[in-house]
VOBA-1610 file (N, C-alpha, C; in pm, whole numbers, padded with zeros to 5 digits, always signed):
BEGIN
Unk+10802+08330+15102Unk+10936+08309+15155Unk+11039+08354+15053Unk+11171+08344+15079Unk+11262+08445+15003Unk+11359+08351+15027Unk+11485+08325+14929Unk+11571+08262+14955Unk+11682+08375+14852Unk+11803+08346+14954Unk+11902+08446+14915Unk+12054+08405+14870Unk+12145+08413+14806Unk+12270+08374+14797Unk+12358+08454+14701Unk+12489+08431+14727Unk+12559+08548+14631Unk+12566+08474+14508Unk+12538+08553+14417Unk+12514+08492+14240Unk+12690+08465+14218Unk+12681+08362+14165Unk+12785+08316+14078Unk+12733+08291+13922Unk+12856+08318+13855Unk+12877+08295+13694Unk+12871+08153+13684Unk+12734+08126+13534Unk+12730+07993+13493Unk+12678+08015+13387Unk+12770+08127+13321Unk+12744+08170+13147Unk+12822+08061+13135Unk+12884+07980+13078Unk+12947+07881+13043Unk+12882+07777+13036Unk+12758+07707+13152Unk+12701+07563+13160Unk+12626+07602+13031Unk+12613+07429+12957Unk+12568+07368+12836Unk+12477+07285+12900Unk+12315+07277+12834Unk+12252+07209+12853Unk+12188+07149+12707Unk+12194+07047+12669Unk+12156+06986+12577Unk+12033+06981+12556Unk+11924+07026+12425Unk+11803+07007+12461Unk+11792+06883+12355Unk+11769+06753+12456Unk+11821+06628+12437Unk+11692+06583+12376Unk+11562+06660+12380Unk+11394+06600+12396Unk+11380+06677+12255Unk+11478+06746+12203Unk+11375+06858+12064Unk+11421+06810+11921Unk+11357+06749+11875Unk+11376+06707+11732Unk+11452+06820+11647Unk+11572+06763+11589Unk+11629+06840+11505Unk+11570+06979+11449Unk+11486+06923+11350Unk+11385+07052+11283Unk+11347+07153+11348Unk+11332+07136+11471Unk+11299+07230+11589Unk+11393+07294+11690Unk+11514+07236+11684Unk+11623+07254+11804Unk+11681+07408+11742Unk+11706+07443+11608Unk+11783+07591+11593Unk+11693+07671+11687Unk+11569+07668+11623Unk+11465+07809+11741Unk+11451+07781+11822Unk+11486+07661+11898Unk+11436+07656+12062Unk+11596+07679+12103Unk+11708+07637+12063Unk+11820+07728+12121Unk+11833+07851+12111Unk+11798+07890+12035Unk+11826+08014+11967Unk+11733+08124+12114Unk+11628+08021+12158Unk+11533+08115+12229Unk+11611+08018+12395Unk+11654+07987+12406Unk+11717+07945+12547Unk+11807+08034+12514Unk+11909+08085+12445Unk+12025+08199+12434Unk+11959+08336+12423Unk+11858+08317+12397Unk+11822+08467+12450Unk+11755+08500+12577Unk+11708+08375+12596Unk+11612+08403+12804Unk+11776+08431+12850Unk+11841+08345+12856Unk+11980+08361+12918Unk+12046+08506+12868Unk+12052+08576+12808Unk+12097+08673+12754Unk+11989+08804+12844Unk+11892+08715+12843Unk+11775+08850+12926Unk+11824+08861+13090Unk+11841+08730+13156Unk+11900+08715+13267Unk+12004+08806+13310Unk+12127+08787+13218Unk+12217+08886+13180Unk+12180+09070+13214Unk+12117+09090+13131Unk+12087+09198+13112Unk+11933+09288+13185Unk+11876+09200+13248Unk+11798+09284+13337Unk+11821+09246+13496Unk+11768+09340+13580Unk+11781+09309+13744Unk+11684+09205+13782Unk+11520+09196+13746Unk+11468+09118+13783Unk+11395+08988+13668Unk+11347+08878+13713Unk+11303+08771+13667Unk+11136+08767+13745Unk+11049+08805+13620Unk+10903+08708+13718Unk+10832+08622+13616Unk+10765+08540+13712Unk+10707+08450+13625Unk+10534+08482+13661Unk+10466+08513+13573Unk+10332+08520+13548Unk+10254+08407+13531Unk+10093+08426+13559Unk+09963+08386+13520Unk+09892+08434+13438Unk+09859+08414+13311Unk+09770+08519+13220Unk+09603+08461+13217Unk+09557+08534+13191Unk+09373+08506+13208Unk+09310+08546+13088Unk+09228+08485+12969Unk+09198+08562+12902Unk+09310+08653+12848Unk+09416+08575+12759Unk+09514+08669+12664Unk+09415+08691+12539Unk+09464+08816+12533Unk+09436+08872+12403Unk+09489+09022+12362Unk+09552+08950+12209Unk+09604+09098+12166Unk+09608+09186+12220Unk+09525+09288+12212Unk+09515+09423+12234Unk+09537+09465+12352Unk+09523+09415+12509Unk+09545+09428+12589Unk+09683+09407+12643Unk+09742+09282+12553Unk+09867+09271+12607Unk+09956+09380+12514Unk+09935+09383+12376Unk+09991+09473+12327Unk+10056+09620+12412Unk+09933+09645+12463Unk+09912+09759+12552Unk+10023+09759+12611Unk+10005+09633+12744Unk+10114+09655+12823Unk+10275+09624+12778Unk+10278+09545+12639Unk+10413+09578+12597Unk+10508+09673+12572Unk+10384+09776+12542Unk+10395+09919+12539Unk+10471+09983+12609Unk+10347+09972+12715Unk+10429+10004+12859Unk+10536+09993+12911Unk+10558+09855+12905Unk+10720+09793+12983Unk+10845+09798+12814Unk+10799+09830+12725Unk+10924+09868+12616Unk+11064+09896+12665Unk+11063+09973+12729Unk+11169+10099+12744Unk+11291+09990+12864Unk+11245+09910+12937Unk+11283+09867+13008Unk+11264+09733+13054Unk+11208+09651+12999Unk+11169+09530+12983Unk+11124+09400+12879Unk+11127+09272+12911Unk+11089+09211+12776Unk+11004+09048+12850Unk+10929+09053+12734Unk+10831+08932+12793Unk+10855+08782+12694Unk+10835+08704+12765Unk+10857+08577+12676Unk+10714+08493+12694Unk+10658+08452+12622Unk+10496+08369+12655Unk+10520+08218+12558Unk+10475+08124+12600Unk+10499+07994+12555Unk+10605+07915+12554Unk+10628+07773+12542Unk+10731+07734+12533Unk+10784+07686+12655Unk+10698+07718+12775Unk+10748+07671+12912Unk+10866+07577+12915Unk+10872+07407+12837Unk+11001+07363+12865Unk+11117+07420+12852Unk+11085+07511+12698Unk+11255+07546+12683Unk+11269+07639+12772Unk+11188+07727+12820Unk+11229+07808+12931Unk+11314+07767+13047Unk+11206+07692+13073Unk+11246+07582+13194Unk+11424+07570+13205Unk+11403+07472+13070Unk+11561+07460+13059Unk+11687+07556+13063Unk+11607+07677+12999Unk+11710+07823+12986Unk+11710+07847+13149Unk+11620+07842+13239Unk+11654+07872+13345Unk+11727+07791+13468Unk+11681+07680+13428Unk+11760+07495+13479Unk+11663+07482+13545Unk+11665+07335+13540Unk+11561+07268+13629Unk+11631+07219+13756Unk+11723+07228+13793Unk+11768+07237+13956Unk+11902+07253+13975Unk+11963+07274+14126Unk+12079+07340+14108Unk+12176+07320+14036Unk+12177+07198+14012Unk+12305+07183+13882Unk+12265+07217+13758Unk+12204+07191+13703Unk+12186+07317+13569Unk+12094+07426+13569Unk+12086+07507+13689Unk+12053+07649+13720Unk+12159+07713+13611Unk+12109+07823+13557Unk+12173+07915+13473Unk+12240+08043+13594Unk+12168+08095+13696Unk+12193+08117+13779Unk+12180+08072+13942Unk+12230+08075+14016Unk+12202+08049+14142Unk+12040+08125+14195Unk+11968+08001+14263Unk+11829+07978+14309Unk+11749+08038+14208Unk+11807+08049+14005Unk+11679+08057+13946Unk+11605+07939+13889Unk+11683+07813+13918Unk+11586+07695+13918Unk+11409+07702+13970Unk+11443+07803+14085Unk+11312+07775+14169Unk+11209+07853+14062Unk+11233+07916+14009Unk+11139+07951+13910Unk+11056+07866+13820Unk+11124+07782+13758Unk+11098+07667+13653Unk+10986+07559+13714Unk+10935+07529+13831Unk+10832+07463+13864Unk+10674+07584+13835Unk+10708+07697+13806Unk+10616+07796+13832Unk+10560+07789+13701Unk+10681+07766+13576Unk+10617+07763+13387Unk+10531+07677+13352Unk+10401+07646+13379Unk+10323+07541+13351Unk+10226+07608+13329Unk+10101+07541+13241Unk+09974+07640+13172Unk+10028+07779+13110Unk+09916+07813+13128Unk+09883+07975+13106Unk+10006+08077+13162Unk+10062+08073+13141Unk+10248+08156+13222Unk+10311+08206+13094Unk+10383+08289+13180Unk+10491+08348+13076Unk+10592+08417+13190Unk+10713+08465+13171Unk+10791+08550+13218Unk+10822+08684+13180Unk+10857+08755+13248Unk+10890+08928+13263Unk+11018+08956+13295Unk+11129+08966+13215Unk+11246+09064+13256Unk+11233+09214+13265Unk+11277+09278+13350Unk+11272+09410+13380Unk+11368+09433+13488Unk+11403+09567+13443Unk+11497+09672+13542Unk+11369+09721+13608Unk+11260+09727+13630Unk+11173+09811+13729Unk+11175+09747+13866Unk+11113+09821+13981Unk+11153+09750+14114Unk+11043+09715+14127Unk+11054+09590+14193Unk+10900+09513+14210Unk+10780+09557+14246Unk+10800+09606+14353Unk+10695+09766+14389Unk+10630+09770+14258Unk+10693+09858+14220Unk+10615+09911+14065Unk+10548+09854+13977Unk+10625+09696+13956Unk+10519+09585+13841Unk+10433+09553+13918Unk+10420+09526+14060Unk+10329+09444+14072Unk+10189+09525+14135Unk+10232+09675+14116Unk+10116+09788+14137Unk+10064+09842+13989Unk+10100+09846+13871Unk+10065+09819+13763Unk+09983+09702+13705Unk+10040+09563+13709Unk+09914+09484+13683Unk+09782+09428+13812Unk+09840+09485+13937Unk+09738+09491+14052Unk+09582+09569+13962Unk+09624+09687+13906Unk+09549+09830+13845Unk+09519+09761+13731Unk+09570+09678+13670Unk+09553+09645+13489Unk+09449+09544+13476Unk+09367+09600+13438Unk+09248+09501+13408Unk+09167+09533+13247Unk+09139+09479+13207Unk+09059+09475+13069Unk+08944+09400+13073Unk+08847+09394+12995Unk+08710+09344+13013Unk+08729+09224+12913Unk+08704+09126+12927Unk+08685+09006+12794Unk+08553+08906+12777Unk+08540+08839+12707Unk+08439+08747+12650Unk+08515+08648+12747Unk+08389+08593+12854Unk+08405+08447+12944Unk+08395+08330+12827Unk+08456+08254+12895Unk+08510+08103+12827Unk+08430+08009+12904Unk+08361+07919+12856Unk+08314+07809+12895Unk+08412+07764+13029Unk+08379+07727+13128Unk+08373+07726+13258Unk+08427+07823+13366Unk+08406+07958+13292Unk+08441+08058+13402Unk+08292+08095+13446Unk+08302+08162+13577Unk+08183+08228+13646Unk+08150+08314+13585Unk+08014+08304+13590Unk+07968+08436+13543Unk+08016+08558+13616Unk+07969+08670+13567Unk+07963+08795+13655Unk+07851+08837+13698Unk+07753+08816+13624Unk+07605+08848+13659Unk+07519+08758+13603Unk+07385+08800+13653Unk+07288+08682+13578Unk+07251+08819+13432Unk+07222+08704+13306Unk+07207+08760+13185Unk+07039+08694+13165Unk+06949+08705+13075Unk+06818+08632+13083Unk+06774+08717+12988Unk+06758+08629+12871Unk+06633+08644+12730Unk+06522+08627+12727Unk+06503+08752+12679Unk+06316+08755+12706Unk+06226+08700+12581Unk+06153+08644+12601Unk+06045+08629+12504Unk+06047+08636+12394Unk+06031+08668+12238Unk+06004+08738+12153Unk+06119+08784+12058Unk+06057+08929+11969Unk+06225+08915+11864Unk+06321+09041+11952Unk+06279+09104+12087Unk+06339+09223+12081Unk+06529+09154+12114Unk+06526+09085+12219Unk+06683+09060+12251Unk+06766+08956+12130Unk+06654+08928+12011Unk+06763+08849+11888Unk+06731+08996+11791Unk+06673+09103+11786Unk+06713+09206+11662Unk+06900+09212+11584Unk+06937+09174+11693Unk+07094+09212+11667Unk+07174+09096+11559Unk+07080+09005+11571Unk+07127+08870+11480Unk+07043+08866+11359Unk+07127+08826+11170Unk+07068+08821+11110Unk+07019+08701+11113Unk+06903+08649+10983Unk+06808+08533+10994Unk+06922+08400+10975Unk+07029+08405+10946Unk+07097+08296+10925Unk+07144+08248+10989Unk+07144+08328+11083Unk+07222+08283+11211Unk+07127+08200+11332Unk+06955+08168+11308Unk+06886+08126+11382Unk+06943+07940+11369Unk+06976+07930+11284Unk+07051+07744+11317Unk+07118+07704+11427Unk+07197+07790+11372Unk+07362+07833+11495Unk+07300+07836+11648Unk+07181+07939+11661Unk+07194+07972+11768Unk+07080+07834+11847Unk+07015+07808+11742Unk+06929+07686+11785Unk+07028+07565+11831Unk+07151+07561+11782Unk+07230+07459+11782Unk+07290+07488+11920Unk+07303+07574+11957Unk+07382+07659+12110Unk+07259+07635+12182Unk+07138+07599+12186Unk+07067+07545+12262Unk+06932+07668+12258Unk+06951+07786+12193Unk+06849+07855+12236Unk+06687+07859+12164Unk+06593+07824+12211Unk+06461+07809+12155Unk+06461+07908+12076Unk+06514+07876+11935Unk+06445+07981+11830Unk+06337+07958+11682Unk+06299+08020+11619Unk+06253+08002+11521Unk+06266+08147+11420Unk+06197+08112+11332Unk+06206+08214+11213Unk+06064+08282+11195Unk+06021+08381+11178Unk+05916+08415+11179Unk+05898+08549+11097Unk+05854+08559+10943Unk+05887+08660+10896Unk+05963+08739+10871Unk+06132+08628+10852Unk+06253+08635+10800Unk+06331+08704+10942Unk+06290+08690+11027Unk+06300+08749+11149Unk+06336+08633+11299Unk+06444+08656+11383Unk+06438+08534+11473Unk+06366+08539+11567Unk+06269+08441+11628Unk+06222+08508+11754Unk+06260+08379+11828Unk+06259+08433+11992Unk+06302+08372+12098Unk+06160+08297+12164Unk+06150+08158+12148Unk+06013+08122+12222Unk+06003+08095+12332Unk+06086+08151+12445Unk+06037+08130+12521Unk+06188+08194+12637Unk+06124+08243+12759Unk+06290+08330+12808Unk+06346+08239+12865Unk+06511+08254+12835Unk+06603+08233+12888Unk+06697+08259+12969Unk+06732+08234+13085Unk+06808+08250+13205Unk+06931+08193+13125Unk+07013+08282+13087Unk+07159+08265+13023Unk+07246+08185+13121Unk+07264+08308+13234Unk+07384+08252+13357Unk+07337+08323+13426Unk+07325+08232+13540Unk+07372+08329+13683Unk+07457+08344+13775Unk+07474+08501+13785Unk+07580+08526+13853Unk+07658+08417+13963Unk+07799+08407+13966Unk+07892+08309+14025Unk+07868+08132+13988Unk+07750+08137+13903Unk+07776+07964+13863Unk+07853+07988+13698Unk+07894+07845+13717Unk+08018+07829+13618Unk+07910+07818+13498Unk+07948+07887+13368Unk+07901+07873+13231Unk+07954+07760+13158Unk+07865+07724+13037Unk+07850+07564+12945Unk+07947+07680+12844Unk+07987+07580+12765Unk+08065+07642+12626Unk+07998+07713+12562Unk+07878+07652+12578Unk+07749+07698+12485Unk+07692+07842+12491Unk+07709+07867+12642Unk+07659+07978+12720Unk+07766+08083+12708Unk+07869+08016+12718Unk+08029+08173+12668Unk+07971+08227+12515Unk+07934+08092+12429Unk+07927+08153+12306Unk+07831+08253+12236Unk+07722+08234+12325Unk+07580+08276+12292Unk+07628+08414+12373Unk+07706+08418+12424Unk+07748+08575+12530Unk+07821+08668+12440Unk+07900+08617+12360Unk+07996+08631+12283Unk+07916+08668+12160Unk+07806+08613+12126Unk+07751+08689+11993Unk+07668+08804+12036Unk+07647+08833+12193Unk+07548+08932+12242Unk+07633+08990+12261Unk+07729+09009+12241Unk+07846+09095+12252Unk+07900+09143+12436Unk+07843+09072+12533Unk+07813+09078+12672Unk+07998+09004+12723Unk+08067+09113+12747Unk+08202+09030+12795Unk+08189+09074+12952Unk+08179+08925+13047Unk+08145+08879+13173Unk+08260+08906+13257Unk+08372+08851+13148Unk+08534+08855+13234Unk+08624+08926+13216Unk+08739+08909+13240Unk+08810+08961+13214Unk+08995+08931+13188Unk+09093+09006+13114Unk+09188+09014+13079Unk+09240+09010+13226Unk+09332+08925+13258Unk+09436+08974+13386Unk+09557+08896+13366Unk+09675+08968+13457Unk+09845+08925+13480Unk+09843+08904+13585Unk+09879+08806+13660Unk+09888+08793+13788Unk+10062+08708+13810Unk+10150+08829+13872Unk+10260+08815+13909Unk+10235+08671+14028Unk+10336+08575+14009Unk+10360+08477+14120Unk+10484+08472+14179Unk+10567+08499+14148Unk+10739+08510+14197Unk+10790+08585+14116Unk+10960+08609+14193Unk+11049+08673+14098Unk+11162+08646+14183Unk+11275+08637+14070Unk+11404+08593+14122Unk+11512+08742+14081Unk+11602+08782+14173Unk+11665+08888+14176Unk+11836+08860+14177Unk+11884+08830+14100Unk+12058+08829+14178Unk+12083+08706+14268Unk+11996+08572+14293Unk+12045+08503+14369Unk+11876+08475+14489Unk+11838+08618+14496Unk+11698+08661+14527Unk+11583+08575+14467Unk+11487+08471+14545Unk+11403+08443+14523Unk+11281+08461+14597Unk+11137+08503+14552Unk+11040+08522+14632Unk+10905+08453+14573Unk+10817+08399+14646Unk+10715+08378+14593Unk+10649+08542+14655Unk+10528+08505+14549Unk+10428+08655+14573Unk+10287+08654+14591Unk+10258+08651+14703Unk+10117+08659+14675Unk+10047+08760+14677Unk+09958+08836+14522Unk+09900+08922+14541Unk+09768+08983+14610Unk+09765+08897+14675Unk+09585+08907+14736Unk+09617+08980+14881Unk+09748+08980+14927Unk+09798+09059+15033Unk+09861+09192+14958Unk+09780+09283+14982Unk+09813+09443+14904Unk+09844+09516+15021
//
């Protein structure tokens, strides 16, 4: 749904961040005067889902959106607040409705690009990552027998991996596996134990993703759902 109205000026409203301990209040204003300053200065507002952040991938797409955009990640309250938490301390008209969306894993996107365009870019943007203890697998993984699937690990590391649950021993300074193991299978949820032991096989199950949920435009608000392409 979409909600629409003509933007009015509310560079002027003061919101006190009444909850932030001194020691902390210069950088969290300092970063509410600049979301507000981004408002200002770009056409659109979205608020994201991130999956598996990591460096290099997001780097990437900072890259990308440079020229014309800027991202903010963490910090959800003060955001919140830079954007208002309802119509009376909205910074702009209907961008309150945004601020129920900053919770977990989120961040926001200012940009001059037209929505079209962001949300066919991270539709396409995917990266491969190391699964986390309770994501699905992607496939079933399964250790065989013997030393061929531990060659890749030195002997010091047979504690560790005994401690992660996997039947090992030492055998002529060498690890061997006694007996096979069914890692994961495909679509059941993985143990911590099981991300980690994936993670030293160097086997990344999941993946990096952005998943756009709304964006507010001039007064313009939309939720988004991307699963309708």
């Amino acid at each position: 749904f979409t909600y629409h109205s003509m933007p009015k000026s509310k560079r002027n409203k003061v919101v006190p961040l009444t909850k932030v301990k001194p020691k902390g209040r210069s950088g969290k204003e300092k970063l509410l005067e600049t979301v507000r300053d981004c408002v200002d200065k770009y056409k659109r507002v979205f608020v994201f889902e991130h999956k598996n952040m990591t460096t290099k991938p997001f780097r990437e797409i900072q890259l990308e959106f440079k020229k014309d955009s800027k991202f903010f990640i963490g910090k959800n309250k003060v955001m919140q607040i830079a954007l208002g938490k309802d119509e009376e301390s909205e910074y702009q008209d209907n961008l309150h409705l945004l601020s129920p969306l900053l919770k977990g894993q989120c961040g926001i996107l200012f940009t001059n690009r037209d929505v079209s365009a962001v949300l066919k870019y991270f539709q396409d943007f995917t990266f491969d990552a190391f699964a986390k203890g309770g994501a699905s697998a992607a496939e079933d993984v399964t250790l065989r027998q013997g030393f061929e699937d531990m060659t890749q690990f030195s002997h010091s590391l047979e504690p560790y991996l005994r401690k992660l649950g996997l039947p090992t021993a030492l055998e002529n300074g060498k690890i061997k596996l006694l007996a096979d193991v069914h890692l994961c299978k495909a679509g059941q949820e993985m143990s911590v134990e099981e991300s980690k032991i994936l993670k030293l096989l160097g086997k990344k199950l999941d993946e990096f993703k952005i998943e756009m949920k709304a964006y507010w435009s001039k007064g313009e608000y939309k939720i988004l759902d991307q699963k309708k392409k």
